[in-house]
N, C-alpha and C positions, 0 to 999 in steps of 0.2 A: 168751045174748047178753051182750055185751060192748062197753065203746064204745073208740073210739081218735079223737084230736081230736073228740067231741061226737059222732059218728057211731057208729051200732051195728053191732055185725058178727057174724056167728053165731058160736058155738066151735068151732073146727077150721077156721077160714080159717089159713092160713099167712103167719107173718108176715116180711117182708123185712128185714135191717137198716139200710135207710133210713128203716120207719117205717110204711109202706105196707102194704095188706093184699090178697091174692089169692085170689079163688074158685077148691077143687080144683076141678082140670081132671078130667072125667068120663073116665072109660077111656086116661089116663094115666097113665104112671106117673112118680110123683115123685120127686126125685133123694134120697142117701142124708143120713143128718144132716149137719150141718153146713154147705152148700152151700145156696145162695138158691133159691127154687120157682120152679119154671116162669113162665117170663112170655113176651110178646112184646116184641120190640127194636123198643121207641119213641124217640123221643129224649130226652125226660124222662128214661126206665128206664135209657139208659146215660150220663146226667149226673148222676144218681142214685148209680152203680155208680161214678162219677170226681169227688167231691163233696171238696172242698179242694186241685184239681190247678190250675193257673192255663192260663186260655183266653184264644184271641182270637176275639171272636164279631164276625161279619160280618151286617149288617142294613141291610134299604130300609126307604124308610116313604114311600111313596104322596102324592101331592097338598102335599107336603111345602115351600116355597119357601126355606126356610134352607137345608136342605141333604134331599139323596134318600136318599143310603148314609150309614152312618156305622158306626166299629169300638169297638169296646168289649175291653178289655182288663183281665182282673180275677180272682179266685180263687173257685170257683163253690162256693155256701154252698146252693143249694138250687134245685129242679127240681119242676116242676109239670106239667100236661098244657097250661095255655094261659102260663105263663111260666118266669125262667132268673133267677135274684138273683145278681146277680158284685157282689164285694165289691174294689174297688182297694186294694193293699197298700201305695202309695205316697200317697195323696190319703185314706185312711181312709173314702172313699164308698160308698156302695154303690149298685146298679142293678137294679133290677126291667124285667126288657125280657118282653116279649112275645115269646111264640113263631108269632104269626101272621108278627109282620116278619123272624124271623130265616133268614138264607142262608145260611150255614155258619158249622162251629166250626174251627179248629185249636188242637192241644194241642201242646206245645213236649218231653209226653213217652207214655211207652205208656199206653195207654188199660186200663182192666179192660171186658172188654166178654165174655156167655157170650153165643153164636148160641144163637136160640133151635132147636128140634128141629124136623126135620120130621116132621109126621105118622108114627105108626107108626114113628119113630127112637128109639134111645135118649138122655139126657143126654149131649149132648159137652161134653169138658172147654173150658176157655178159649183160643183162642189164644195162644201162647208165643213171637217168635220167637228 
């Protein structure tokens, strides 16, 4: 056992290099060195994999009277399961939004993003176009 952020984690979990840690998948097979482990495509996992590329995030917020929708525009510093941190490159601020409220991203360039496998598939490489 081993810890990462406070947290323990067996030996021989696989680590990403965002930081994160992955239980082996049972009767997969995992890709060769160098290349990230198996995961599933969340939207954390591939803001994760695009971490210093600048976004335009689109967001509602419910029961809201100021305003409903609102865009946020900023360079994404970091990616969680229930939120998104854009940092503005022109205002110095930074933004913890929630990923309950978010509606879409657009990125202004190519994305890194690996499909995860289907069942009984091998490792495919990344889209390239």
């Amino acid at each position: 056992m081993y810890a990462v952020h406070g947290y323990p984690y067996p030996a021989g979990y696989p680590a990403h290099p965002g930081g994160f840690f992955l239980p082996p998948i049972q009767g997969q097979e995992q890709p060769s060195q160098g290349l990230p482990p198996l995961e599933e495509s969340y939207v954390e996992n591939i803001l994760r994999m695009n971490l210093g590329k600048v976004a335009t995030v689109y967001m509602t917020f419910e029961n809201n009277e100021q305003w409903n929708a609102k865009v946020f525009r900023g360079r994404v510093e970091a990616a969680a399961r229930d939120h998104l941190i854009l940092s503005d490159p022109e205002t110095g601020k930074r933004y913890l939004l929630l990923m309950v409220n978010l509606d879409y991203i657009v990125f202004d360039e190519p994305l890194e993003y690996v499909p995860p496998p289907a069942p009984g598939m091998p490792f495919r490489r990344p889209f390239r176009p």
